[in-house]
mmCIF entry with sequence, helices, sheets and N, C-alpha, C, O atoms, coordinates in Angstrom:
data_MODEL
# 
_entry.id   MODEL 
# 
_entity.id                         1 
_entity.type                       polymer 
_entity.pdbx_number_of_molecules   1 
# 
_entity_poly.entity_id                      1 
_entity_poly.type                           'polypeptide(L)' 
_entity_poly.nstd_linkage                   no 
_entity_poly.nstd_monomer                   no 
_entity_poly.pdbx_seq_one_letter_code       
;(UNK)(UNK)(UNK)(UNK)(UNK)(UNK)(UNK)(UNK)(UNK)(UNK)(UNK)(UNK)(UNK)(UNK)(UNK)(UNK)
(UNK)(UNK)(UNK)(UNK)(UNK)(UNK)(UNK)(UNK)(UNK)(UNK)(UNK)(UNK)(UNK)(UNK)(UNK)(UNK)
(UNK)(UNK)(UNK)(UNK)(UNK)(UNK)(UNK)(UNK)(UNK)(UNK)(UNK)(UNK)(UNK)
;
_entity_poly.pdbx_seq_one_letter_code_can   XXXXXXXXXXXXXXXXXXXXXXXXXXXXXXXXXXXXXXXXXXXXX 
_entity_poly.pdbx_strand_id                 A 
# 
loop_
_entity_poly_seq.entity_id 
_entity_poly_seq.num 
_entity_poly_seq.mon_id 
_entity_poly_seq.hetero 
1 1  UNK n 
1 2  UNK n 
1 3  UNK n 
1 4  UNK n 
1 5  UNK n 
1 6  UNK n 
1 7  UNK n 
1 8  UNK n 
1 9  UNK n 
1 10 UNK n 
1 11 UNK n 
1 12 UNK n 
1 13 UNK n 
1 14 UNK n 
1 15 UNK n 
1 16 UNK n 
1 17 UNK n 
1 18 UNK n 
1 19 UNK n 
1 20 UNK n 
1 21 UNK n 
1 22 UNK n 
1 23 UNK n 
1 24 UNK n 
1 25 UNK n 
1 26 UNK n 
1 27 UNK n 
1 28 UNK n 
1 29 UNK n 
1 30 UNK n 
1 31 UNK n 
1 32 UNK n 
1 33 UNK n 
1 34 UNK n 
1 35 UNK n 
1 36 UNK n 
1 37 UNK n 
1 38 UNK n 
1 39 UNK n 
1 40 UNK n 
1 41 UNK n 
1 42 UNK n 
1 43 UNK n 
1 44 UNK n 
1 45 UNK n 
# 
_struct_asym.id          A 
_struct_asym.entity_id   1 
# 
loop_
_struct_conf.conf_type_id 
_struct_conf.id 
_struct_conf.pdbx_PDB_helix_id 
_struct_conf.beg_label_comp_id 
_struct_conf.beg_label_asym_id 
_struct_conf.beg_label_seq_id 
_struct_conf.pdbx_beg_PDB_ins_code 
_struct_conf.end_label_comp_id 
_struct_conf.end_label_asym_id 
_struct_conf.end_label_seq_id 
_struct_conf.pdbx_end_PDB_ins_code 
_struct_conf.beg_auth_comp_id 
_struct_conf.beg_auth_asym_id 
_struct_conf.beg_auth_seq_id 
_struct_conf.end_auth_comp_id 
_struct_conf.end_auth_asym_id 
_struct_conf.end_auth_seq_id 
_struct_conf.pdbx_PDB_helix_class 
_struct_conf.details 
_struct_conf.pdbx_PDB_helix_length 
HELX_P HELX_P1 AA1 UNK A 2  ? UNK A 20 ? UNK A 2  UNK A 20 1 ? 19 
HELX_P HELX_P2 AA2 UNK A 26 ? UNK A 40 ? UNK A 26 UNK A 40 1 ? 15 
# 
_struct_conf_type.id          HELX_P 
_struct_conf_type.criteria    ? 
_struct_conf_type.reference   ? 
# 
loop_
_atom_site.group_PDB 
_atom_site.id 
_atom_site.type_symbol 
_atom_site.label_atom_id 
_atom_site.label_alt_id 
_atom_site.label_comp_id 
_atom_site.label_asym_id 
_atom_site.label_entity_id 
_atom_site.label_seq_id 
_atom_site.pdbx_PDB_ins_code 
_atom_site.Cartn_x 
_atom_site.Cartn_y 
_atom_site.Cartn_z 
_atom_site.occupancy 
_atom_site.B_iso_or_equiv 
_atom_site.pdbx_formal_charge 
_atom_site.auth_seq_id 
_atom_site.auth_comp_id 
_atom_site.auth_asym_id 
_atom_site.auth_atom_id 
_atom_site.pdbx_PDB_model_num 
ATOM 1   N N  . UNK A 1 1  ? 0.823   -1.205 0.000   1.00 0.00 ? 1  UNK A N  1 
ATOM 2   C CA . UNK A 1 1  ? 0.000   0.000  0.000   1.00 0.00 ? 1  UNK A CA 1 
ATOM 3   C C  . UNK A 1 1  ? 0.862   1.263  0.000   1.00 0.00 ? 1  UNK A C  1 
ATOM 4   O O  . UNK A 1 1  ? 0.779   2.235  -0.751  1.00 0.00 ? 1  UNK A O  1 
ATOM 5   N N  . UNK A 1 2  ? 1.628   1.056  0.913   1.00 0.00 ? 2  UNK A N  1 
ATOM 6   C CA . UNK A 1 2  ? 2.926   2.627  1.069   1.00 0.00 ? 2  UNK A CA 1 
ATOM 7   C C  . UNK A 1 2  ? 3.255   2.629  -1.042  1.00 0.00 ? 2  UNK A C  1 
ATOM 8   O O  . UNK A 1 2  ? 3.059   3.741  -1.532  1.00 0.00 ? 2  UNK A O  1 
ATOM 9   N N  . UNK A 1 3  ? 3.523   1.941  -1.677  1.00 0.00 ? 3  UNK A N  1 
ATOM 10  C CA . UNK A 1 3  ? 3.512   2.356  -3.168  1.00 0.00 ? 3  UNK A CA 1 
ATOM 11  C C  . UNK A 1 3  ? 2.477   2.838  -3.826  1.00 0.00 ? 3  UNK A C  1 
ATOM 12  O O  . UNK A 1 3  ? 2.873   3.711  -4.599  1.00 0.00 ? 3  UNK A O  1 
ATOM 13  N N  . UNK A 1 4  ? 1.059   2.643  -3.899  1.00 0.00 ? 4  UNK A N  1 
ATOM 14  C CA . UNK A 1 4  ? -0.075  3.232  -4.066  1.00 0.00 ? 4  UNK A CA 1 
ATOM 15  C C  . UNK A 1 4  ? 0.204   4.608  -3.472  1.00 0.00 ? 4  UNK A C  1 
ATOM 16  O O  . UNK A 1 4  ? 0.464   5.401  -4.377  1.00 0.00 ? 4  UNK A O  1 
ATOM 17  N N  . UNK A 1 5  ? 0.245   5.235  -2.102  1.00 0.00 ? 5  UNK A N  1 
ATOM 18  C CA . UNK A 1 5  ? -0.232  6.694  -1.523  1.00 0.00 ? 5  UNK A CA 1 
ATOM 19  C C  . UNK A 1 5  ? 1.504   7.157  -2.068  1.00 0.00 ? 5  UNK A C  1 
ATOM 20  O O  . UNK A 1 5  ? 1.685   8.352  -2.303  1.00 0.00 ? 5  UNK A O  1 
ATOM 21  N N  . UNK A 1 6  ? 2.407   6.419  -2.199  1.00 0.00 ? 6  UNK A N  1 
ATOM 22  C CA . UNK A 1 6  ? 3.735   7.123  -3.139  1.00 0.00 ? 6  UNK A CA 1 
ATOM 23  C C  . UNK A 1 6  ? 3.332   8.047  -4.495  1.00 0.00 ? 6  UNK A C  1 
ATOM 24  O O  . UNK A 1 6  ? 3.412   9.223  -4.851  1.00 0.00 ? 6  UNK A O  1 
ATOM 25  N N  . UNK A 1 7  ? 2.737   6.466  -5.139  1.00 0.00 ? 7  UNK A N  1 
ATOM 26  C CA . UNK A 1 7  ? 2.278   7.322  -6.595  1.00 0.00 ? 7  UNK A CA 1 
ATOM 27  C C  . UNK A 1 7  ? 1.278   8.172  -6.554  1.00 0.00 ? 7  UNK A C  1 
ATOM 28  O O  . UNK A 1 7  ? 1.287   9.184  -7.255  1.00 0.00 ? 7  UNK A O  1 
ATOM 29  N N  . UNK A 1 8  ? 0.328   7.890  -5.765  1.00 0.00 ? 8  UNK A N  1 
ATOM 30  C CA . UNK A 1 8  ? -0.689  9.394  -5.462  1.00 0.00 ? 8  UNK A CA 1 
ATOM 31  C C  . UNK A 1 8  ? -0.056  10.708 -4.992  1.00 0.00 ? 8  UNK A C  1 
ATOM 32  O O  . UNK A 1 8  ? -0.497  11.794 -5.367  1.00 0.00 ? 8  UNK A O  1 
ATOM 33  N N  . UNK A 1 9  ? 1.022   10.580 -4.136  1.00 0.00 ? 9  UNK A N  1 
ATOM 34  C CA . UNK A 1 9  ? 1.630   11.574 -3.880  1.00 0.00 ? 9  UNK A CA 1 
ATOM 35  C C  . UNK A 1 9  ? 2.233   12.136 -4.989  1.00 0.00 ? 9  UNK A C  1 
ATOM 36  O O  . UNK A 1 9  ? 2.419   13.343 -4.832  1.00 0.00 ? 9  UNK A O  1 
ATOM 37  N N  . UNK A 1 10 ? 2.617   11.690 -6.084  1.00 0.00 ? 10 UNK A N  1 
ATOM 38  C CA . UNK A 1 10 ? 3.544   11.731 -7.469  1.00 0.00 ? 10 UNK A CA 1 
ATOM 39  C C  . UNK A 1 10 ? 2.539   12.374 -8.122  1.00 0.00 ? 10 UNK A C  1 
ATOM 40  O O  . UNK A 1 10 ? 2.628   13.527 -8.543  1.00 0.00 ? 10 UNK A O  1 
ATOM 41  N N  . UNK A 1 11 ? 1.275   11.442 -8.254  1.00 0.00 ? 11 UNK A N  1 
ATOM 42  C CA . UNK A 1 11 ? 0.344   12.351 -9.128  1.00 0.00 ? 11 UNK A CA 1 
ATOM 43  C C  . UNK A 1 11 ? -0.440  13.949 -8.940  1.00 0.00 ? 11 UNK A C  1 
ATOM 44  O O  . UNK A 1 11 ? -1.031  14.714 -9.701  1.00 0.00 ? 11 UNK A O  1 
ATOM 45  N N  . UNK A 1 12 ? -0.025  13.948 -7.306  1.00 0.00 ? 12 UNK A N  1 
ATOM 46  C CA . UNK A 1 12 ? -0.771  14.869 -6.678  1.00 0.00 ? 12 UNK A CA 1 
ATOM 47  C C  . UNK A 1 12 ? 0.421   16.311 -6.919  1.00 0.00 ? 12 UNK A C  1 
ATOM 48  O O  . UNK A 1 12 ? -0.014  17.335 -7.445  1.00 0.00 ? 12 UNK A O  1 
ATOM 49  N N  . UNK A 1 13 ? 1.507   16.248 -6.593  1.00 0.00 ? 13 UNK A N  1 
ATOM 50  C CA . UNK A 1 13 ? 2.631   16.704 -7.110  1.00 0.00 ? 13 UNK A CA 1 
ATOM 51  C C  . UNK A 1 13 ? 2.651   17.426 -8.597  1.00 0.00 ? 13 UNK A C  1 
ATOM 52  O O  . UNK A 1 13 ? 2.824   18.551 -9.066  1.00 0.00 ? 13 UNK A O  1 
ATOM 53  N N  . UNK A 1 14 ? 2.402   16.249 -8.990  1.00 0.00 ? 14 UNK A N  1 
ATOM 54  C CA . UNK A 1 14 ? 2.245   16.691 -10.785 1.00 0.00 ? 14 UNK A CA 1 
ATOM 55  C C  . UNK A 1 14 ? 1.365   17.582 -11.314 1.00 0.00 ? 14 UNK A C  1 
ATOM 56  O O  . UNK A 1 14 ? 1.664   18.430 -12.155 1.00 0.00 ? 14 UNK A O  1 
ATOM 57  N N  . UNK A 1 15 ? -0.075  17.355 -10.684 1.00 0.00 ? 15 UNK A N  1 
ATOM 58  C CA . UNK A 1 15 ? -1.144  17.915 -10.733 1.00 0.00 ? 15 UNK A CA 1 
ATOM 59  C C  . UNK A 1 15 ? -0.821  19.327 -10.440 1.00 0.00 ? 15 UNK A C  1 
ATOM 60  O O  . UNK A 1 15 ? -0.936  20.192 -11.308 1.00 0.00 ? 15 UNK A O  1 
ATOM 61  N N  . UNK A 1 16 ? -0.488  19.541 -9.440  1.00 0.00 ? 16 UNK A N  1 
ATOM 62  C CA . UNK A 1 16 ? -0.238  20.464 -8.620  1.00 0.00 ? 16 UNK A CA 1 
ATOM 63  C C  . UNK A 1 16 ? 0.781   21.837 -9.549  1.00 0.00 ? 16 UNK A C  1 
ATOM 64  O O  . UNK A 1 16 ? 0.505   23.031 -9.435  1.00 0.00 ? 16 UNK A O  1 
ATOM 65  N N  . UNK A 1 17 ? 1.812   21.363 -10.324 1.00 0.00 ? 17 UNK A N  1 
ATOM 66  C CA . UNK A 1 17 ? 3.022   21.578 -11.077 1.00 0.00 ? 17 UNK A CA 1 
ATOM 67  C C  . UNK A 1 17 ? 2.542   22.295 -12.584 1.00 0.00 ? 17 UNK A C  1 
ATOM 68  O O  . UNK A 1 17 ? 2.902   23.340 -13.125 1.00 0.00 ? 17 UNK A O  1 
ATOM 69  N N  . UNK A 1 18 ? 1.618   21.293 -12.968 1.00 0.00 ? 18 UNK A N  1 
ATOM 70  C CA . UNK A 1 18 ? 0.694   22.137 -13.957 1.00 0.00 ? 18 UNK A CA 1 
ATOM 71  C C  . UNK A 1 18 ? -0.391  22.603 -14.328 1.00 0.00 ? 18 UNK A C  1 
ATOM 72  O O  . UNK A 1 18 ? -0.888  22.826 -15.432 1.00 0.00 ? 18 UNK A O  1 
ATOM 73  N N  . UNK A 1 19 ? -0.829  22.777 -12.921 1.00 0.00 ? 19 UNK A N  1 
ATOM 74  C CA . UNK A 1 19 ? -1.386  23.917 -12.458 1.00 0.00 ? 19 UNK A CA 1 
ATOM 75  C C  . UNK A 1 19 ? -1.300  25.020 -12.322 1.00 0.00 ? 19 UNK A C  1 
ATOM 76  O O  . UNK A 1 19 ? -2.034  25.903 -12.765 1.00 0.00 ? 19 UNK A O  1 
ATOM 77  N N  . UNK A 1 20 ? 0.035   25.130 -11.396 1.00 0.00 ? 20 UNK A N  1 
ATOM 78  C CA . UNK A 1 20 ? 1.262   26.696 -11.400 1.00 0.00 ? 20 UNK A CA 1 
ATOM 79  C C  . UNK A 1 20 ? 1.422   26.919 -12.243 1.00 0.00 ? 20 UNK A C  1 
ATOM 80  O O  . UNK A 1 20 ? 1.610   28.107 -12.508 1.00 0.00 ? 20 UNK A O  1 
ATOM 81  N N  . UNK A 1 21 ? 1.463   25.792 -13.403 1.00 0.00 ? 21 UNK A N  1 
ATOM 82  C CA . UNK A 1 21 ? 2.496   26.948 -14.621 1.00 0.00 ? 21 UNK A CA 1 
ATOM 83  C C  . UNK A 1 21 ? 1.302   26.904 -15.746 1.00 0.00 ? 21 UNK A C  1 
ATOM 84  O O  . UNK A 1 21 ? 1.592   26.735 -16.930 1.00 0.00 ? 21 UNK A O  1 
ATOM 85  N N  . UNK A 1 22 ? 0.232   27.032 -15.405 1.00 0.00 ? 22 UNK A N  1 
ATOM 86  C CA . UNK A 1 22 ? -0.775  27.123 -16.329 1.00 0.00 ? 22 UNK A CA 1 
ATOM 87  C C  . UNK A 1 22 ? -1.006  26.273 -17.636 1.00 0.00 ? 22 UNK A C  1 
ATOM 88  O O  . UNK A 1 22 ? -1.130  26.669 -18.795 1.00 0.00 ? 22 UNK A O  1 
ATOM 89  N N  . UNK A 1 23 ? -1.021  25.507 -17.330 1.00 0.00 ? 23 UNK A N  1 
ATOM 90  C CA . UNK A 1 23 ? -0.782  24.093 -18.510 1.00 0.00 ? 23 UNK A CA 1 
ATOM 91  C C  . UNK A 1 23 ? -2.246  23.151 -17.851 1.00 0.00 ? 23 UNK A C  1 
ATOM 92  O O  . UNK A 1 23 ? -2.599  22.032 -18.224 1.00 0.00 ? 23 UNK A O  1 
ATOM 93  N N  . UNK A 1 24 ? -2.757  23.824 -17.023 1.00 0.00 ? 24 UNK A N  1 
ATOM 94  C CA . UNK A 1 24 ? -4.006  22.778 -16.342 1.00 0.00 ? 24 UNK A CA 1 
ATOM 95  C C  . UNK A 1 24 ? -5.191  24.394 -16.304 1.00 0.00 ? 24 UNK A C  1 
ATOM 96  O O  . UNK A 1 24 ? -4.694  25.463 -15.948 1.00 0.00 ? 24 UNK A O  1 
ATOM 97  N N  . UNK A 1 25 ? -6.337  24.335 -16.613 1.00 0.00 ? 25 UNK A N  1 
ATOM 98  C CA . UNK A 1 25 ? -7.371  25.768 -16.261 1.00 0.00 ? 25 UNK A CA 1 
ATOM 99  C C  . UNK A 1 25 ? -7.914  24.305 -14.977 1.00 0.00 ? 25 UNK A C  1 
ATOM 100 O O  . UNK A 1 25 ? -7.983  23.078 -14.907 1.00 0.00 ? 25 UNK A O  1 
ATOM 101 N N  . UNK A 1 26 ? -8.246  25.880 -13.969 1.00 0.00 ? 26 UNK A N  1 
ATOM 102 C CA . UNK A 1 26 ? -8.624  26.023 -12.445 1.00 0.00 ? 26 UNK A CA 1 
ATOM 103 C C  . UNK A 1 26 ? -9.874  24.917 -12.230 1.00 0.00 ? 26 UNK A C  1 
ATOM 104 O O  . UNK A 1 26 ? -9.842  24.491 -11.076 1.00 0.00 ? 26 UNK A O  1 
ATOM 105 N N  . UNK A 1 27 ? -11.188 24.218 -13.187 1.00 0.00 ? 27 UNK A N  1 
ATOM 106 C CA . UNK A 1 27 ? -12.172 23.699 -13.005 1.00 0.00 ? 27 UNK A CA 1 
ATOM 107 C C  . UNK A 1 27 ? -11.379 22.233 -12.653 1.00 0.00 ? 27 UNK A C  1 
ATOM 108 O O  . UNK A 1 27 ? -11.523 21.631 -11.589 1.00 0.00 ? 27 UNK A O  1 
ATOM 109 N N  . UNK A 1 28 ? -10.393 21.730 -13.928 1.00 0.00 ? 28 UNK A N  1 
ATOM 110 C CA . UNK A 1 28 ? -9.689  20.610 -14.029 1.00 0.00 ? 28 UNK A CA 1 
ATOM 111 C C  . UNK A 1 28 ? -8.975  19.989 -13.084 1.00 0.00 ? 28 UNK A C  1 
ATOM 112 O O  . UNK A 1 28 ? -9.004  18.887 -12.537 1.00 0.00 ? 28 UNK A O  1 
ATOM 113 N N  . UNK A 1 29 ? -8.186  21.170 -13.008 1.00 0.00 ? 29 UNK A N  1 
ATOM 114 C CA . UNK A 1 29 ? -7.451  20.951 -11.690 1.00 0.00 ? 29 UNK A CA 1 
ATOM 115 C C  . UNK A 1 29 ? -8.282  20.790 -10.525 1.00 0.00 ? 29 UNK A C  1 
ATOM 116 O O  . UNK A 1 29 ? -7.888  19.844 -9.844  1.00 0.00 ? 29 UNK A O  1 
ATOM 117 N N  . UNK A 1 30 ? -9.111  21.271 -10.137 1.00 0.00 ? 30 UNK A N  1 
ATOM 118 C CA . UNK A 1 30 ? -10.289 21.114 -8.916  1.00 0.00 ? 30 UNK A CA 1 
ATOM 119 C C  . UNK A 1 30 ? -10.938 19.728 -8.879  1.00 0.00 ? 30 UNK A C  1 
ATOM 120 O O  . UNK A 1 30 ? -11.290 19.209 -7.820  1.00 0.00 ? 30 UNK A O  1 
ATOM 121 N N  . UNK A 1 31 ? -11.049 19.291 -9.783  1.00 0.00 ? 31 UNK A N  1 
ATOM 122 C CA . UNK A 1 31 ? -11.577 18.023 -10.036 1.00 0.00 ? 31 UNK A CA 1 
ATOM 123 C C  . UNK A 1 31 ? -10.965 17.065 -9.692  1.00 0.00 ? 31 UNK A C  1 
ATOM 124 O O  . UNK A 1 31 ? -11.487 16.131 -9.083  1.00 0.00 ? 31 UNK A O  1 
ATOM 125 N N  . UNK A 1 32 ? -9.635  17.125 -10.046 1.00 0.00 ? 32 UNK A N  1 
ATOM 126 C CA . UNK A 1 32 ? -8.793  15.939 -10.600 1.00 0.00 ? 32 UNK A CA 1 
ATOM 127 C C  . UNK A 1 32 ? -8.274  15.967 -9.170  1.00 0.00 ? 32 UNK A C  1 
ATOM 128 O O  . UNK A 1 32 ? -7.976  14.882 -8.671  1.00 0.00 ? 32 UNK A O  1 
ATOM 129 N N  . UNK A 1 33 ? -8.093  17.354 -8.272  1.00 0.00 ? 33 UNK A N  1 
ATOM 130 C CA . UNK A 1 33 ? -7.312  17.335 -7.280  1.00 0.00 ? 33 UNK A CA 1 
ATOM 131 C C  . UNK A 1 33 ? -8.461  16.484 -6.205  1.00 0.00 ? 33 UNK A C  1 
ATOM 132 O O  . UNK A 1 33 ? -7.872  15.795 -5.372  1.00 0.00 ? 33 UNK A O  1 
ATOM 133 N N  . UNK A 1 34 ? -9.627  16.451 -6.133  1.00 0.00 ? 34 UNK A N  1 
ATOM 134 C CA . UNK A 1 34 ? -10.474 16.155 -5.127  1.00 0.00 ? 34 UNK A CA 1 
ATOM 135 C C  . UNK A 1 34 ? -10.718 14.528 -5.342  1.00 0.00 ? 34 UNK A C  1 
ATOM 136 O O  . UNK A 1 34 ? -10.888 13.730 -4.420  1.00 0.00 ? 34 UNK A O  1 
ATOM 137 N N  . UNK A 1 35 ? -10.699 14.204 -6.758  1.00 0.00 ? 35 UNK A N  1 
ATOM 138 C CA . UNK A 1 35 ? -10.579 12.862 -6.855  1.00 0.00 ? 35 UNK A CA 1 
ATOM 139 C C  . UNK A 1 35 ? -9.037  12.028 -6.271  1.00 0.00 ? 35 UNK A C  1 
ATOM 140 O O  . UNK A 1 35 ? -9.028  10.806 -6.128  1.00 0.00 ? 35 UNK A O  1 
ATOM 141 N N  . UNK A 1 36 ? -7.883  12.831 -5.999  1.00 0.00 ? 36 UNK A N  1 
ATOM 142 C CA . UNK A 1 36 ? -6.843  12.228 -6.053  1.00 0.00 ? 36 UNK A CA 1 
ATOM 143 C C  . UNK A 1 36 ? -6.788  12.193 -4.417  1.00 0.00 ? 36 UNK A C  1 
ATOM 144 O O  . UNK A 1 36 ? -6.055  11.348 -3.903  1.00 0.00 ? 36 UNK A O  1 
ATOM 145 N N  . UNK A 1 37 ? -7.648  13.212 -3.459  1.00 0.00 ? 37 UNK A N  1 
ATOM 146 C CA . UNK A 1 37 ? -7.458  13.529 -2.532  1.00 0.00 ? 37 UNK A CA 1 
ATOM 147 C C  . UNK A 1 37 ? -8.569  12.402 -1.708  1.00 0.00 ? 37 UNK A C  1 
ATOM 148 O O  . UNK A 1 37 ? -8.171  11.815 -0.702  1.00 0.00 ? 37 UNK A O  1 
ATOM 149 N N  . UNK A 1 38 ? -9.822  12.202 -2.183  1.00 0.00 ? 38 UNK A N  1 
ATOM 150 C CA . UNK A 1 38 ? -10.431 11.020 -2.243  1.00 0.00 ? 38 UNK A CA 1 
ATOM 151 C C  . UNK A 1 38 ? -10.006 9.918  -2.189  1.00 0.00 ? 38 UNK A C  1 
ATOM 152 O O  . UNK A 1 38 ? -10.174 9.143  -1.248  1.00 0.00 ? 38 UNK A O  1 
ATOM 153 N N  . UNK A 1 39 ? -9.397  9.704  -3.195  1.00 0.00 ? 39 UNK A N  1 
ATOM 154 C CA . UNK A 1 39 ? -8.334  8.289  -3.240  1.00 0.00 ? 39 UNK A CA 1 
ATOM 155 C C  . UNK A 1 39 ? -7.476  7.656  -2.340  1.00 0.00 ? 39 UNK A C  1 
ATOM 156 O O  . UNK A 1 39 ? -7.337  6.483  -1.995  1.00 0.00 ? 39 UNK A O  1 
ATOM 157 N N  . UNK A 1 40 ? -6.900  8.770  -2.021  1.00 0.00 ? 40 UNK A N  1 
ATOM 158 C CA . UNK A 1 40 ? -5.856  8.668  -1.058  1.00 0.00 ? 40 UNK A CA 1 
ATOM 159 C C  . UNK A 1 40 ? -6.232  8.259  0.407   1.00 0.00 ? 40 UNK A C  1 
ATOM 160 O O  . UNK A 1 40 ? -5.662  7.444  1.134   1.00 0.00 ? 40 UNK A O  1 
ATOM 161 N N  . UNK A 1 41 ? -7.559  9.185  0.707   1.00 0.00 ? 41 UNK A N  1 
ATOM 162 C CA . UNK A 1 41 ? -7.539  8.491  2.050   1.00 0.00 ? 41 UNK A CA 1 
ATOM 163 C C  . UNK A 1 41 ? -8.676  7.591  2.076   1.00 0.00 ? 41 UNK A C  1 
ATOM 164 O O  . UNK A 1 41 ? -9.289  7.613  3.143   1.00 0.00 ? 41 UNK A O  1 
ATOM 165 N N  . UNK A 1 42 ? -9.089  6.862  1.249   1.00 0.00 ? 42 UNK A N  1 
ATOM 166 C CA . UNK A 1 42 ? -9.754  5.669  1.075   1.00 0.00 ? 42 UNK A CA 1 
ATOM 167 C C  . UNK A 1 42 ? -8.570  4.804  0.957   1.00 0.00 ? 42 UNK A C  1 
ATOM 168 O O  . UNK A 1 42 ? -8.833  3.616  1.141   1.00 0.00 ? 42 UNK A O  1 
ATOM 169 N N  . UNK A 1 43 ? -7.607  5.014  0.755   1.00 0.00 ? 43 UNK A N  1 
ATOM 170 C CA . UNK A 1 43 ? -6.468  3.892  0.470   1.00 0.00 ? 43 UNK A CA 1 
ATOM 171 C C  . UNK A 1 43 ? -5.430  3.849  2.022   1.00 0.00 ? 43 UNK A C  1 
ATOM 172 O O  . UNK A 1 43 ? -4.751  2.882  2.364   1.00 0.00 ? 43 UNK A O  1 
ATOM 173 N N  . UNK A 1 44 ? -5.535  4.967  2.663   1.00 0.00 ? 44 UNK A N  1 
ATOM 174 C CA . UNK A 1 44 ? -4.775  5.325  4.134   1.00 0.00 ? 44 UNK A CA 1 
ATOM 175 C C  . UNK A 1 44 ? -6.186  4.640  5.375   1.00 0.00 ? 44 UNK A C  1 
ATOM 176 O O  . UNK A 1 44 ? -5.957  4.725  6.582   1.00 0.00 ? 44 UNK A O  1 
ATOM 177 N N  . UNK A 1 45 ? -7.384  4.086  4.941   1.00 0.00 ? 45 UNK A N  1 
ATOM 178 C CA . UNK A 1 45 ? -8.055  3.964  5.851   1.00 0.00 ? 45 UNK A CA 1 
ATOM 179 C C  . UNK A 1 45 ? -7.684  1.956  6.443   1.00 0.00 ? 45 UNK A C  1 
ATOM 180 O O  . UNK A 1 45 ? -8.263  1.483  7.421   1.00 0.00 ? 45 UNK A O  1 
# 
């Protein structure tokens, strides 16, 4: 499991990265971030 919340952390990171540099618009990113944030602690429970 610690490799699963790794790569979520990786994806969450990433997400996060092109976002800042405007390569992601604000709805997408909101989305994608709440699903990844979801994930994660369904997978930490």
């Amino acid at each position: 499991m610690a490799m699963r919340v790794s790569t979520l952390d990786d994806q969450l990171r990433s997400l996060v990265m092109r976002y800042v540099t405007g390569k992601l618009e604000e709805k997408r990113f909101l989305t994608a971030y709440r699903r990844l944030i979801r994930l994660r602690s369904l997978l930490n429970q």
